[in-house]
PDB file of N, H, CA, C and O in Angstrom:
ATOM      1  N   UNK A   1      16.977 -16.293 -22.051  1.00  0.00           N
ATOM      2  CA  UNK A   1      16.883 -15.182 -21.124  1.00  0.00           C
ATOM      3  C   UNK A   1      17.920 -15.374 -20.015  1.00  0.00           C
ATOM      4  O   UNK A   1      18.431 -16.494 -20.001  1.00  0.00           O
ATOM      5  N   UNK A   2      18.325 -14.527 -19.103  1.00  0.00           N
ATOM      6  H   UNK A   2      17.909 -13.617 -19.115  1.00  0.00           H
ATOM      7  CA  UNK A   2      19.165 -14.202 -18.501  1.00  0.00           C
ATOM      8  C   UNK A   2      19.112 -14.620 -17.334  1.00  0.00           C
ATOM      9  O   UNK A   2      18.066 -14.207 -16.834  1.00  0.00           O
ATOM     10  N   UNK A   3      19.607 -15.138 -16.729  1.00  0.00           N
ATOM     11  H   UNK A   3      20.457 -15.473 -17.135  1.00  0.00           H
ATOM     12  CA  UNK A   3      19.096 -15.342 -15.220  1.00  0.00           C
ATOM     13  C   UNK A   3      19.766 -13.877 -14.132  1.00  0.00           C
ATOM     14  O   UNK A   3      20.963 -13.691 -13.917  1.00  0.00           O
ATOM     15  N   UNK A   4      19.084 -13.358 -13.811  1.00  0.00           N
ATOM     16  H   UNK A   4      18.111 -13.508 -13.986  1.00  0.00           H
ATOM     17  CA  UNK A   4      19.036 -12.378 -12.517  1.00  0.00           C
ATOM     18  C   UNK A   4      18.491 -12.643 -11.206  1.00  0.00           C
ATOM     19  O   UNK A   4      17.327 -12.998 -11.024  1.00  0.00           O
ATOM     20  N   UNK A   5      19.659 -12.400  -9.962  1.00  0.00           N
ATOM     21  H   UNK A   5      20.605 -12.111 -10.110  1.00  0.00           H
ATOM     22  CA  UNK A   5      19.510 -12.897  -9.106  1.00  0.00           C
ATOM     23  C   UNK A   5      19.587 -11.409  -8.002  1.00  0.00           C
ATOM     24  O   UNK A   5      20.582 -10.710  -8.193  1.00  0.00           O
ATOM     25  N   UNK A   6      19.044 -11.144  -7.393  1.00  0.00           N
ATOM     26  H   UNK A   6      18.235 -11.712  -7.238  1.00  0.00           H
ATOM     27  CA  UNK A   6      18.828 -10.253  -6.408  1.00  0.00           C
ATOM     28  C   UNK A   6      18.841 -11.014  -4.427  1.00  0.00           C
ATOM     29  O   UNK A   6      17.980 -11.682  -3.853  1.00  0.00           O
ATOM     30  N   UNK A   7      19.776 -10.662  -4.085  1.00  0.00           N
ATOM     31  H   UNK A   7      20.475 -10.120  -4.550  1.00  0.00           H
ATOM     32  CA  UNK A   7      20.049 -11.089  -2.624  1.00  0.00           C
ATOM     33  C   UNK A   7      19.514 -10.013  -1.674  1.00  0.00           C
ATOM     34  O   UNK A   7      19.950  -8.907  -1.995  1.00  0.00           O
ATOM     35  N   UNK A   8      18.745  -9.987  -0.656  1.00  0.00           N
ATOM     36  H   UNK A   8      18.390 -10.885  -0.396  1.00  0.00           H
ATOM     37  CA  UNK A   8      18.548  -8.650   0.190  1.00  0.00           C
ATOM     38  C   UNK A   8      19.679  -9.265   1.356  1.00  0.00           C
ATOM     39  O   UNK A   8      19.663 -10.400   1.834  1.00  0.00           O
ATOM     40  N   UNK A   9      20.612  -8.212   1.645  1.00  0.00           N
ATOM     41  H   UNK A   9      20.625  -7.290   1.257  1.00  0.00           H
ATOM     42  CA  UNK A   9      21.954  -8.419   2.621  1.00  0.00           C
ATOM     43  C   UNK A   9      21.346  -8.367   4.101  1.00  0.00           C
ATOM     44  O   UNK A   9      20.417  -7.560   4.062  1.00  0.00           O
ATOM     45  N   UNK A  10      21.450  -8.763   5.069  1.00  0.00           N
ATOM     46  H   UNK A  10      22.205  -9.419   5.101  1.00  0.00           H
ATOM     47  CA  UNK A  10      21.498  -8.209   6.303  1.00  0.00           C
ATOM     48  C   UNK A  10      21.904  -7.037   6.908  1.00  0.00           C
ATOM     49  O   UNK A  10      23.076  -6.667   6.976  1.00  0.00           O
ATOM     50  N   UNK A  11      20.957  -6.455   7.344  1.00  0.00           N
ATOM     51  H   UNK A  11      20.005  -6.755   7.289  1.00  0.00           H
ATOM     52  CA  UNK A  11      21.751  -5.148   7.286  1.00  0.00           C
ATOM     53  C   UNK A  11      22.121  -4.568   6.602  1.00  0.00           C
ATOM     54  O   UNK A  11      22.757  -3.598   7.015  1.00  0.00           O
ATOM     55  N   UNK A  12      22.004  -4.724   5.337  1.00  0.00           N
ATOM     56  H   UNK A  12      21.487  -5.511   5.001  1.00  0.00           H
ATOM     57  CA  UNK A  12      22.922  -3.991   4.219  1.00  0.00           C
ATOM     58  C   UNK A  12      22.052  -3.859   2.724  1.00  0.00           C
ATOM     59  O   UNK A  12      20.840  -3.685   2.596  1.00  0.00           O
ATOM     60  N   UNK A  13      23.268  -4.028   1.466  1.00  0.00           N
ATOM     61  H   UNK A  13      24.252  -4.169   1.570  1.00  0.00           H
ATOM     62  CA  UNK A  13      22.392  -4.044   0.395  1.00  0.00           C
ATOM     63  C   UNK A  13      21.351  -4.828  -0.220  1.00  0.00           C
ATOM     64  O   UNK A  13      20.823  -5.761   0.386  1.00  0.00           O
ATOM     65  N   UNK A  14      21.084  -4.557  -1.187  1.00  0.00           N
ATOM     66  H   UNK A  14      21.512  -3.799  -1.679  1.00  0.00           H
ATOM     67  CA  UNK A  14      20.474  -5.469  -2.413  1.00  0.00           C
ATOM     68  C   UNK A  14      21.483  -5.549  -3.419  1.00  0.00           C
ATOM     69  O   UNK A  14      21.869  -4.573  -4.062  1.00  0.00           O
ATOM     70  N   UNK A  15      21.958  -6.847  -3.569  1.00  0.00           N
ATOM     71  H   UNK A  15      21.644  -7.640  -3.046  1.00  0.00           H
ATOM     72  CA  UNK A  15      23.052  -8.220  -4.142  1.00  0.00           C
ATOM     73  C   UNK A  15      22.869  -7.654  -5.551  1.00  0.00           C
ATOM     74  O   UNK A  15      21.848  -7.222  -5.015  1.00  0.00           O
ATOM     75  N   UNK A  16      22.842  -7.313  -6.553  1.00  0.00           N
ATOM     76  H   UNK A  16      23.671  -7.664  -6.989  1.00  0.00           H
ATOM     77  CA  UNK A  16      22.375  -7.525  -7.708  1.00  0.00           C
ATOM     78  C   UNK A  16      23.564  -8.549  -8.674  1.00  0.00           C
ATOM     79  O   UNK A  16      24.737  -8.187  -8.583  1.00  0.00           O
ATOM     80  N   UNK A  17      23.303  -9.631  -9.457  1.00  0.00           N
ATOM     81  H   UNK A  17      22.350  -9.925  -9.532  1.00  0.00           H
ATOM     82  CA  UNK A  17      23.628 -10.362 -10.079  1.00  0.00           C
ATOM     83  C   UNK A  17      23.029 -11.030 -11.265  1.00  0.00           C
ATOM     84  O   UNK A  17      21.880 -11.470 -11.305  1.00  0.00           O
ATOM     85  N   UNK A  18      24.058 -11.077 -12.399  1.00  0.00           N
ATOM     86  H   UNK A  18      24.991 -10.720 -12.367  1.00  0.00           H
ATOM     87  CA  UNK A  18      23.125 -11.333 -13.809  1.00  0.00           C
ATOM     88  C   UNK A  18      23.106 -10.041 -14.699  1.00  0.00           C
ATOM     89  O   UNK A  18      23.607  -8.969 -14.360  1.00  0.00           O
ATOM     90  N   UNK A  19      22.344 -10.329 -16.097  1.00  0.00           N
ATOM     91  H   UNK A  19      21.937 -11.200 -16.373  1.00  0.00           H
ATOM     92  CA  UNK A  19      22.767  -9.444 -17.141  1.00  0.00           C
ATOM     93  C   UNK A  19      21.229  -8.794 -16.796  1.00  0.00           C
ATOM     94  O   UNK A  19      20.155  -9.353 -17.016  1.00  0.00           O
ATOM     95  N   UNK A  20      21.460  -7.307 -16.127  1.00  0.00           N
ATOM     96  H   UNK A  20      22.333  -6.853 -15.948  1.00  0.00           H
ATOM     97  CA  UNK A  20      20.470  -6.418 -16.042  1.00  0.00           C
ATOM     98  C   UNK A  20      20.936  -5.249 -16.342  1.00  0.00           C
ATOM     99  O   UNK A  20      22.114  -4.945 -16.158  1.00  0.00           O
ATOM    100  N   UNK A  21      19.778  -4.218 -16.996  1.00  0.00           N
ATOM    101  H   UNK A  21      18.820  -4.465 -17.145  1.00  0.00           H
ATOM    102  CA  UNK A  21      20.376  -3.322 -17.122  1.00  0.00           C
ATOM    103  C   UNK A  21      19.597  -2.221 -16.398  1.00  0.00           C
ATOM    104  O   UNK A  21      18.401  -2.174 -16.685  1.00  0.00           O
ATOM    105  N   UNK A  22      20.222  -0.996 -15.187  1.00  0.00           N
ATOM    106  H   UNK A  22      21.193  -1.035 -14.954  1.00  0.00           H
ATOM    107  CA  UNK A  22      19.735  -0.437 -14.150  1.00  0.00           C
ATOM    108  C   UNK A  22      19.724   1.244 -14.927  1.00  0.00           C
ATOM    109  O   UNK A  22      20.701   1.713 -15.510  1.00  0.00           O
ATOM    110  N   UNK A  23      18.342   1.978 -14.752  1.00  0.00           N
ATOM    111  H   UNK A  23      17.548   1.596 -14.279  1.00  0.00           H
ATOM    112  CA  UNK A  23      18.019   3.161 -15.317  1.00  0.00           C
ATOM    113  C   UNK A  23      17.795   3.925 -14.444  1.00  0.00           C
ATOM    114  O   UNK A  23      17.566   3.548 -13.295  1.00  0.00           O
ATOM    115  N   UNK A  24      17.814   5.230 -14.825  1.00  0.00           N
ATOM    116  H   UNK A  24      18.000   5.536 -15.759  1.00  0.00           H
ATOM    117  CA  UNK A  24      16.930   6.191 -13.857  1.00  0.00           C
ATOM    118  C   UNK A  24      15.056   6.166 -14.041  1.00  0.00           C
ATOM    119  O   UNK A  24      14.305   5.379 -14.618  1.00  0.00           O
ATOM    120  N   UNK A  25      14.897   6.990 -13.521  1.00  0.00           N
ATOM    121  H   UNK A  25      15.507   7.629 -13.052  1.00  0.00           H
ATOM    122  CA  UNK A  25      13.137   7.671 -13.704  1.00  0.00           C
ATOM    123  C   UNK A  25      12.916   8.185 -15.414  1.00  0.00           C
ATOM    124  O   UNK A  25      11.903   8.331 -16.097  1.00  0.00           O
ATOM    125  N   UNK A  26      14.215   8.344 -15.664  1.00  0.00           N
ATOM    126  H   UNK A  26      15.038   8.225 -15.108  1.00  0.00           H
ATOM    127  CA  UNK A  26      13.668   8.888 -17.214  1.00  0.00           C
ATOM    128  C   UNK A  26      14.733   8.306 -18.254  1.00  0.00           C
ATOM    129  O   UNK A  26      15.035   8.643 -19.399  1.00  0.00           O
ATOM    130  N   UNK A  27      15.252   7.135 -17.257  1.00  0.00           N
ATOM    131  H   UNK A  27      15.007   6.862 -16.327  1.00  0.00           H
ATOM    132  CA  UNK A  27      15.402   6.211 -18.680  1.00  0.00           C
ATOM    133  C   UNK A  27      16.733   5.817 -19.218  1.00  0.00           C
ATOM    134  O   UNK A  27      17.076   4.915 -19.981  1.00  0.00           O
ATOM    135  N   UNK A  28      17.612   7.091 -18.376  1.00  0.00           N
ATOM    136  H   UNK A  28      17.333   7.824 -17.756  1.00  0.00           H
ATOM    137  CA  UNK A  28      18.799   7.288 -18.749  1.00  0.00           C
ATOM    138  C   UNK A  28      19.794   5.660 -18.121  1.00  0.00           C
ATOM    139  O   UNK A  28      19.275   5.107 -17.151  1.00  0.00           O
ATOM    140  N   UNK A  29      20.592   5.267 -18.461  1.00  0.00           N
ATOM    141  H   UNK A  29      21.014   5.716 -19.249  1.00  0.00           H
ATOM    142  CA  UNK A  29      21.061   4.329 -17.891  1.00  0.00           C
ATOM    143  C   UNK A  29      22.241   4.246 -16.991  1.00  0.00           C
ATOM    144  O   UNK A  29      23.155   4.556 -17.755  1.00  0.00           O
ATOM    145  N   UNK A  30      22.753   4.024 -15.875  1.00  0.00           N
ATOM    146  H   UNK A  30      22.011   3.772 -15.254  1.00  0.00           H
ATOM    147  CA  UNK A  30      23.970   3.507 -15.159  1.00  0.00           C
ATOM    148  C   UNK A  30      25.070   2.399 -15.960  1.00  0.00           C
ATOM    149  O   UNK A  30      24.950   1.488 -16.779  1.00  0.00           O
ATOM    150  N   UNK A  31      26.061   2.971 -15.300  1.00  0.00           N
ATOM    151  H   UNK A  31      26.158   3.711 -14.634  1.00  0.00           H
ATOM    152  CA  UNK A  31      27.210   2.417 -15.987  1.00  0.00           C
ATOM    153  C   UNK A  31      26.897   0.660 -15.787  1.00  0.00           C
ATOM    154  O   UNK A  31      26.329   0.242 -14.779  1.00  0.00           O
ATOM    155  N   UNK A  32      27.257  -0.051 -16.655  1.00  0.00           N
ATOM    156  H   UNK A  32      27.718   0.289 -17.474  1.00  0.00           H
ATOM    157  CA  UNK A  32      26.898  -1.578 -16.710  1.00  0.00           C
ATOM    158  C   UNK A  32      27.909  -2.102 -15.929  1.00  0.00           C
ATOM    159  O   UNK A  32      29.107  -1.912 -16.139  1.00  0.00           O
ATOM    160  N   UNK A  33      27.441  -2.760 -15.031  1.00  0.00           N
ATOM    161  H   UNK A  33      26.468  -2.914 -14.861  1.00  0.00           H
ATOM    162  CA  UNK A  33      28.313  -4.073 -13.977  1.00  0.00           C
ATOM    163  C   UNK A  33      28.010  -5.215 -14.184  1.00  0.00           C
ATOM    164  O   UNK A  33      26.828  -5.472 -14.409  1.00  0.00           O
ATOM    165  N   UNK A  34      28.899  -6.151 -14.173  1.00  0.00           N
ATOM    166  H   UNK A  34      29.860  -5.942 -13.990  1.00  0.00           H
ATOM    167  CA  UNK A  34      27.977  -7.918 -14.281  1.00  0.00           C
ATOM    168  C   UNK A  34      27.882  -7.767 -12.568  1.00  0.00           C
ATOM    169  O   UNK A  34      28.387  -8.864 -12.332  1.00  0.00           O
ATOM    170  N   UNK A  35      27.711  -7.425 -11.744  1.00  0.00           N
ATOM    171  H   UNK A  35      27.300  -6.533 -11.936  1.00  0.00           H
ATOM    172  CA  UNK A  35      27.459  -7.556 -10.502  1.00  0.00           C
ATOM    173  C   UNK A  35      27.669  -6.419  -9.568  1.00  0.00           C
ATOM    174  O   UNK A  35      28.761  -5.852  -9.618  1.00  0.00           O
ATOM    175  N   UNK A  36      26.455  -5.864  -8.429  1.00  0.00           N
ATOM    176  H   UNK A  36      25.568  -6.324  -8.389  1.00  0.00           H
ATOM    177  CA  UNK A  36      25.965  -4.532  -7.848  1.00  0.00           C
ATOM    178  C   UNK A  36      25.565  -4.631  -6.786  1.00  0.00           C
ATOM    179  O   UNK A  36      24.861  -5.596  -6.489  1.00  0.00           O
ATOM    180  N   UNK A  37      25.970  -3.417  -5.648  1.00  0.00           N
ATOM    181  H   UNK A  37      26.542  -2.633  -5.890  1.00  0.00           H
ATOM    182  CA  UNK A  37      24.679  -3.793  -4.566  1.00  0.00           C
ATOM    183  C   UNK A  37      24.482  -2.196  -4.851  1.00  0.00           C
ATOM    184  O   UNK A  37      25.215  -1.335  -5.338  1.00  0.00           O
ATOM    185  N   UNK A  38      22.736  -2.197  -4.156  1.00  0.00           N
ATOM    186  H   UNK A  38      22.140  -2.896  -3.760  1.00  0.00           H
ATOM    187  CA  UNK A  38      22.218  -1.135  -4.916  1.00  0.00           C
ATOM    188  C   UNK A  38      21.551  -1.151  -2.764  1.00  0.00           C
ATOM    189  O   UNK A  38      21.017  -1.930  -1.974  1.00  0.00           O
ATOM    190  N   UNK A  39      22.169   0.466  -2.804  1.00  0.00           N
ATOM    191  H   UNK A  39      22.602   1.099  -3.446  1.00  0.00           H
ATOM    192  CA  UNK A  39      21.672   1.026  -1.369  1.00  0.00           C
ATOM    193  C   UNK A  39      20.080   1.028  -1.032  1.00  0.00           C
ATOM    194  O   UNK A  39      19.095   1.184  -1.753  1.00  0.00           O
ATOM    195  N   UNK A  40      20.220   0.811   0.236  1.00  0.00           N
ATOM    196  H   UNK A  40      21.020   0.684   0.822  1.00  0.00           H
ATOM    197  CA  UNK A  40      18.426   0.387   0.503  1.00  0.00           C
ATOM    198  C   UNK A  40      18.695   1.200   2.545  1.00  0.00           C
ATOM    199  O   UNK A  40      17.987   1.123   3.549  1.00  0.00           O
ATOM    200  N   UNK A  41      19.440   1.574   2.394  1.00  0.00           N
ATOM    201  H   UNK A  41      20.015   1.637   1.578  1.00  0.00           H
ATOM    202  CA  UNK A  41      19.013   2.634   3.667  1.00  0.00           C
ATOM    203  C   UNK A  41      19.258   4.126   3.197  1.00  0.00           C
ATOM    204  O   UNK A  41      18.986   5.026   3.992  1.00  0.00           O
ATOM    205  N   UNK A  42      19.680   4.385   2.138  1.00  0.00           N
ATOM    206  H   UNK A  42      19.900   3.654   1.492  1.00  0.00           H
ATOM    207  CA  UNK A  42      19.445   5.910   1.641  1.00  0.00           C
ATOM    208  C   UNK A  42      21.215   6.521   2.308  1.00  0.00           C
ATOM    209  O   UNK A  42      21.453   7.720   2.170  1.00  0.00           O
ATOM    210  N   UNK A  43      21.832   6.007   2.690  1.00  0.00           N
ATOM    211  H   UNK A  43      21.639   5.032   2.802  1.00  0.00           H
ATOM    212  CA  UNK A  43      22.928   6.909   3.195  1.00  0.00           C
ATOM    213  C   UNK A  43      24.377   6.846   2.510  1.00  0.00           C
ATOM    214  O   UNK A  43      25.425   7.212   3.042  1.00  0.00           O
ATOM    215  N   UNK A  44      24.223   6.291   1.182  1.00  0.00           N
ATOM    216  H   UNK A  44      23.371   5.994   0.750  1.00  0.00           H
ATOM    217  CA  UNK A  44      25.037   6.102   0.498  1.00  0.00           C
ATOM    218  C   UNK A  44      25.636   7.327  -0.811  1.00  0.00           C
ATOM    219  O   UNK A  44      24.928   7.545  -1.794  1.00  0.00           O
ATOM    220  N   UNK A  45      27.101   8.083  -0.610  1.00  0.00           N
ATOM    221  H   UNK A  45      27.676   7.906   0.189  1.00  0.00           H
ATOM    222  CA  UNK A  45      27.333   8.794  -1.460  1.00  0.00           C
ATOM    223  C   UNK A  45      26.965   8.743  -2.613  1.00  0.00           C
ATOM    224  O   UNK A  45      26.428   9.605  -3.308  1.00  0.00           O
ATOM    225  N   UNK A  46      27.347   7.389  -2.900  1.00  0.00           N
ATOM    226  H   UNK A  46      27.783   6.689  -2.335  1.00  0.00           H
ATOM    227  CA  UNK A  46      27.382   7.165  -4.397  1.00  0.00           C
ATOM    228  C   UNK A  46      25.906   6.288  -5.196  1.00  0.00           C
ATOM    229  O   UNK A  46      25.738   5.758  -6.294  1.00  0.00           O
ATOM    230  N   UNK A  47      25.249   6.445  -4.272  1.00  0.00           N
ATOM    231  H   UNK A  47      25.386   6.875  -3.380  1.00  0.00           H
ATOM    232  CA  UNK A  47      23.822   6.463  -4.689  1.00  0.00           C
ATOM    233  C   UNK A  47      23.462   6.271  -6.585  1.00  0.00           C
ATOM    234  O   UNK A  47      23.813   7.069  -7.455  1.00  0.00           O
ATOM    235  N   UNK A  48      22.740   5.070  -6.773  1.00  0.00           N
ATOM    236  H   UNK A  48      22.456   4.422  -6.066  1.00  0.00           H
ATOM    237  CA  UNK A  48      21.641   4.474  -6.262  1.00  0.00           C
ATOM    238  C   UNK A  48      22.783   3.030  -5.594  1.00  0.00           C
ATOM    239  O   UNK A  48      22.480   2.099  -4.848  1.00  0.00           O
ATOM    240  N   UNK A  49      24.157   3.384  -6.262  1.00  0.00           N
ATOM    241  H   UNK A  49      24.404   4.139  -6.869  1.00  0.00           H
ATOM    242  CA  UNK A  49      24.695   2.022  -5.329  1.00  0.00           C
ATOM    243  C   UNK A  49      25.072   2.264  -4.260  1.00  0.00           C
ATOM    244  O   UNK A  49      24.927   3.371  -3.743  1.00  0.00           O
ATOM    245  N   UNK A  50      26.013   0.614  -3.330  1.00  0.00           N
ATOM    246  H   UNK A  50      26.131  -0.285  -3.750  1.00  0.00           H
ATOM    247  CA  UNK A  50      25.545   1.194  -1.887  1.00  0.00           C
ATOM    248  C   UNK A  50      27.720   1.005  -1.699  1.00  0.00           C
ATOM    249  O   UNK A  50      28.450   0.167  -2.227  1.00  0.00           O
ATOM    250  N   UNK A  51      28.065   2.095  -0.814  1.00  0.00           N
ATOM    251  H   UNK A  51      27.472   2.776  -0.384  1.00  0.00           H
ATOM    252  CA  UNK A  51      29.102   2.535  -0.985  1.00  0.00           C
ATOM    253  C   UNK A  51      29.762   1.826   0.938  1.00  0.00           C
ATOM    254  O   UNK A  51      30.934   2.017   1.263  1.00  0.00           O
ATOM    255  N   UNK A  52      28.877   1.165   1.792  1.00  0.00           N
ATOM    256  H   UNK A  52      27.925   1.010   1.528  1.00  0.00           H
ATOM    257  CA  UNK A  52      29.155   0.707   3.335  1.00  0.00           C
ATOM    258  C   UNK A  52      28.779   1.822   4.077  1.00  0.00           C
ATOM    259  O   UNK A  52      28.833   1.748   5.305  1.00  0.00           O
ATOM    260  N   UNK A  53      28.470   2.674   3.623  1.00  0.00           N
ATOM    261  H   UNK A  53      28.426   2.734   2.626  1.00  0.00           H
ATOM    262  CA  UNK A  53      27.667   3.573   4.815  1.00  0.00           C
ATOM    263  C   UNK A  53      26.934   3.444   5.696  1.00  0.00           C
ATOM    264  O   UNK A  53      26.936   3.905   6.837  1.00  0.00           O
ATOM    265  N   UNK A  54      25.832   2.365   4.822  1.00  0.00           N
ATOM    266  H   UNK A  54      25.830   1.990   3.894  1.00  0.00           H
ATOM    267  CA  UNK A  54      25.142   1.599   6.382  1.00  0.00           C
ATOM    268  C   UNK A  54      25.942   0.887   7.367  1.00  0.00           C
ATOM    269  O   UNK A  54      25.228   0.604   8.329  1.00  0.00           O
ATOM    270  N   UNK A  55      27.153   0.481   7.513  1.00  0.00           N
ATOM    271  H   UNK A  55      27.733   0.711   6.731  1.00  0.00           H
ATOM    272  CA  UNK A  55      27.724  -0.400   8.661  1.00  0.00           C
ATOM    273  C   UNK A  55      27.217   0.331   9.934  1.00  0.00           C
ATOM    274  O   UNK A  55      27.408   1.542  10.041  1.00  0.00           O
ATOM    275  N   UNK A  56      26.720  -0.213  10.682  1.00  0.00           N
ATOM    276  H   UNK A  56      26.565  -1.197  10.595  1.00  0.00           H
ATOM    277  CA  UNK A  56      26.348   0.548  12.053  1.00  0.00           C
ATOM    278  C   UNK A  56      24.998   1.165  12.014  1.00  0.00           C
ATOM    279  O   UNK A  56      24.313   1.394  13.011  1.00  0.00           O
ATOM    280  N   UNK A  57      24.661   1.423  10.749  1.00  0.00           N
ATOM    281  H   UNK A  57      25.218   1.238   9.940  1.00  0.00           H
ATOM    282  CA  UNK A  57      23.826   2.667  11.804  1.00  0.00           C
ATOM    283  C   UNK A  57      22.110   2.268  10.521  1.00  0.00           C
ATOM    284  O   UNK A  57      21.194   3.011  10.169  1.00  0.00           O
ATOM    285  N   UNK A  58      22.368   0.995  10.251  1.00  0.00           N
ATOM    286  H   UNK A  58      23.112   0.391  10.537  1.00  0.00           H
ATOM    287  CA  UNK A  58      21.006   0.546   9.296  1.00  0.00           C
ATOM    288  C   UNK A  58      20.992  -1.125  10.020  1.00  0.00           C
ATOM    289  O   UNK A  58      21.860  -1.993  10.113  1.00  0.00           O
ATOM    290  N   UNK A  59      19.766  -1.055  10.386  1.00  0.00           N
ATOM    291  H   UNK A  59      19.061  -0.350  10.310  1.00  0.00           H
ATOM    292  CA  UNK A  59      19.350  -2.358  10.753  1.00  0.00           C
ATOM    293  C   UNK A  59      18.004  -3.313  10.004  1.00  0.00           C
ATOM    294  O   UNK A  59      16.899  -3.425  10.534  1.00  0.00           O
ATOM    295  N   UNK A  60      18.350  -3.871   8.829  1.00  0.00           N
ATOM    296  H   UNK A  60      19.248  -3.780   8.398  1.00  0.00           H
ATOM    297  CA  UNK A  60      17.518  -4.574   8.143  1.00  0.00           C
ATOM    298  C   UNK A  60      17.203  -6.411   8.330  1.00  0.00           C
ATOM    299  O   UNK A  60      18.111  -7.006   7.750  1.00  0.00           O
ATOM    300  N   UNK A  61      16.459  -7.132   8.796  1.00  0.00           N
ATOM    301  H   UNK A  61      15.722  -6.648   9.266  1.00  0.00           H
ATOM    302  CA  UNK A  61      17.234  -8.321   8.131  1.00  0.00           C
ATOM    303  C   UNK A  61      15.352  -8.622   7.817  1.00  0.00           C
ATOM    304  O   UNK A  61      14.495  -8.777   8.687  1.00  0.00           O
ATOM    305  N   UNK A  62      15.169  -8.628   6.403  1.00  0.00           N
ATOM    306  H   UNK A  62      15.866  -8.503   5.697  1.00  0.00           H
ATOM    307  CA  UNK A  62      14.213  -9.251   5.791  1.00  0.00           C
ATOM    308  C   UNK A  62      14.287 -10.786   5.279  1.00  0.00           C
ATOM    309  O   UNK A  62      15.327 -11.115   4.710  1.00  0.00           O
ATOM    310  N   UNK A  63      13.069 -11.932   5.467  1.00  0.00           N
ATOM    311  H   UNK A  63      12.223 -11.665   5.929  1.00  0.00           H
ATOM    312  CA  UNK A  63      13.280 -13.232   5.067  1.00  0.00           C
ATOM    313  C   UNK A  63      12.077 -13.275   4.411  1.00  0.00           C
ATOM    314  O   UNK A  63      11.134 -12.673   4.924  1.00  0.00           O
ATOM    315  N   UNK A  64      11.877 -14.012   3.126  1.00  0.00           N
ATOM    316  H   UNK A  64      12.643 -14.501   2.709  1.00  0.00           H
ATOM    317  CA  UNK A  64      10.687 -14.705   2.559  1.00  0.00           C
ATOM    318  C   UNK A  64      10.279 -15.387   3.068  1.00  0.00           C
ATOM    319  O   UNK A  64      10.847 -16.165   3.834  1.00  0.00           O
ATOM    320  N   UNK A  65       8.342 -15.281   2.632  1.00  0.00           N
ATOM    321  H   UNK A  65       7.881 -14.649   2.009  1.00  0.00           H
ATOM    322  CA  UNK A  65       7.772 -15.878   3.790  1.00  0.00           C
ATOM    323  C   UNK A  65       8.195 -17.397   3.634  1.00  0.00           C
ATOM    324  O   UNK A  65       8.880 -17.609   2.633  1.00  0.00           O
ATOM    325  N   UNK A  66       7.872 -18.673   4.564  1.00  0.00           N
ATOM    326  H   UNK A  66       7.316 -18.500   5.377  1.00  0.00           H
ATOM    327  CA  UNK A  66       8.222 -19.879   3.992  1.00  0.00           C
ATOM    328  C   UNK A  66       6.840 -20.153   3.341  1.00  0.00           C
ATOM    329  O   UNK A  66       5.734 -19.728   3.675  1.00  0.00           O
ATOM    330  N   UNK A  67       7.220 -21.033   2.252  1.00  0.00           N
ATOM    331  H   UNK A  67       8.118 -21.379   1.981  1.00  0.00           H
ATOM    332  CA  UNK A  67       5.895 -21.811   1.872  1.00  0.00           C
ATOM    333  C   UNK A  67       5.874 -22.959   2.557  1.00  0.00           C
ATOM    334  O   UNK A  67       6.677 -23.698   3.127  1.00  0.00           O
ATOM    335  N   UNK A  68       4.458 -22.885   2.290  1.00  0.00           N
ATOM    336  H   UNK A  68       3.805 -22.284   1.827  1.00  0.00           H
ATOM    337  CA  UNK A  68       4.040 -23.988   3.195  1.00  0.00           C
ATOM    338  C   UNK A  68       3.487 -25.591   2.170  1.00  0.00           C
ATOM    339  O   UNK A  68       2.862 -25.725   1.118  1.00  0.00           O
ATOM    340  N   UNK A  69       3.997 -26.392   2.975  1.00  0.00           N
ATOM    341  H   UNK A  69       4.504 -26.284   3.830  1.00  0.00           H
ATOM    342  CA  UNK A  69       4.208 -27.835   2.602  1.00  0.00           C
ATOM    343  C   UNK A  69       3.370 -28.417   2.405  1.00  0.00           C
ATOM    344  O   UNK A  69       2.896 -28.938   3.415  1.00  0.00           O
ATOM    345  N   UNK A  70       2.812 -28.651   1.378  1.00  0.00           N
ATOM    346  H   UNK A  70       3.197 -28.228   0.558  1.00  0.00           H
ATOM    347  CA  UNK A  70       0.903 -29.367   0.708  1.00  0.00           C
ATOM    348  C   UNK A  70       1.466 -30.697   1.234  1.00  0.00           C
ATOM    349  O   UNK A  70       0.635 -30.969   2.101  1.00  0.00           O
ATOM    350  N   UNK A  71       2.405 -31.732   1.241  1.00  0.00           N
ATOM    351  H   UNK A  71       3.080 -31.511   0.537  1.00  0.00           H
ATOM    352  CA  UNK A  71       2.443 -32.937   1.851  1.00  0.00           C
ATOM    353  C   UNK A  71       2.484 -32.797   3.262  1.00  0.00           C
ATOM    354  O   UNK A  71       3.101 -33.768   3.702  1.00  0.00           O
ATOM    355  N   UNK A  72       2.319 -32.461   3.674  1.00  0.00           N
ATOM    356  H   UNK A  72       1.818 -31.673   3.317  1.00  0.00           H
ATOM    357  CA  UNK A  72       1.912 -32.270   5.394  1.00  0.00           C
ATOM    358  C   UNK A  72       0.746 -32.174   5.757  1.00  0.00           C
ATOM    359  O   UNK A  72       0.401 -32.514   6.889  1.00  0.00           O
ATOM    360  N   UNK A  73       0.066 -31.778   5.024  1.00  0.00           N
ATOM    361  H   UNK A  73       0.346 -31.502   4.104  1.00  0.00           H
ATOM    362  CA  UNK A  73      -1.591 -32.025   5.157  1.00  0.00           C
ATOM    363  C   UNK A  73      -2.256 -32.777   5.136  1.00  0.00           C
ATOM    364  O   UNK A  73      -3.339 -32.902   5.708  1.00  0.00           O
ATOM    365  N   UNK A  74      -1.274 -33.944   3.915  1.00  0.00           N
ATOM    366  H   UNK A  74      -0.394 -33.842   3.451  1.00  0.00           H
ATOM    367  CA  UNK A  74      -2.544 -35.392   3.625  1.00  0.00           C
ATOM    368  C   UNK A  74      -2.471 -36.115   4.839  1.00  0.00           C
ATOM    369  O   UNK A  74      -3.162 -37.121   5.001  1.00  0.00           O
TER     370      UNK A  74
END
């Protein structure tokens, strides 16, 4: 299997990386890239990818939560 890697950008896109293949709602498919960022503030022409439209005017910065450390407990 493939390894796929998805980055959320600061401020910006979602990274896409790895052999995926990206559809619509009914299935149809997007042109194949080995590598994508796919728009996540909606202001992008070229939609569903992300074209820099957000510079300025989208403020994101999402982090995973941390896990927490079972050797710190004993």
């Amino acid at each position: 299997m493939a390894n796929v890697k998805i980055v959320v950008k600061d401020n910006g896109a979602f990274r896409v990386t790895g052999d995926v293949e990206l559809v619509d709602f009914e299935g149809h498919p997007f042109e194949a890239k080995e590598a994508f960022s796919l728009c996540r503030c909606g202001l992008s022409a070229k939609m569903p990818y992300c074209d820099g439209s957000h510079k300025g005017k989208f403020q994101s910065v999402v982090r995973a939560p941390k896990a927490e450390n079972k050797d710190l407990e004993k």
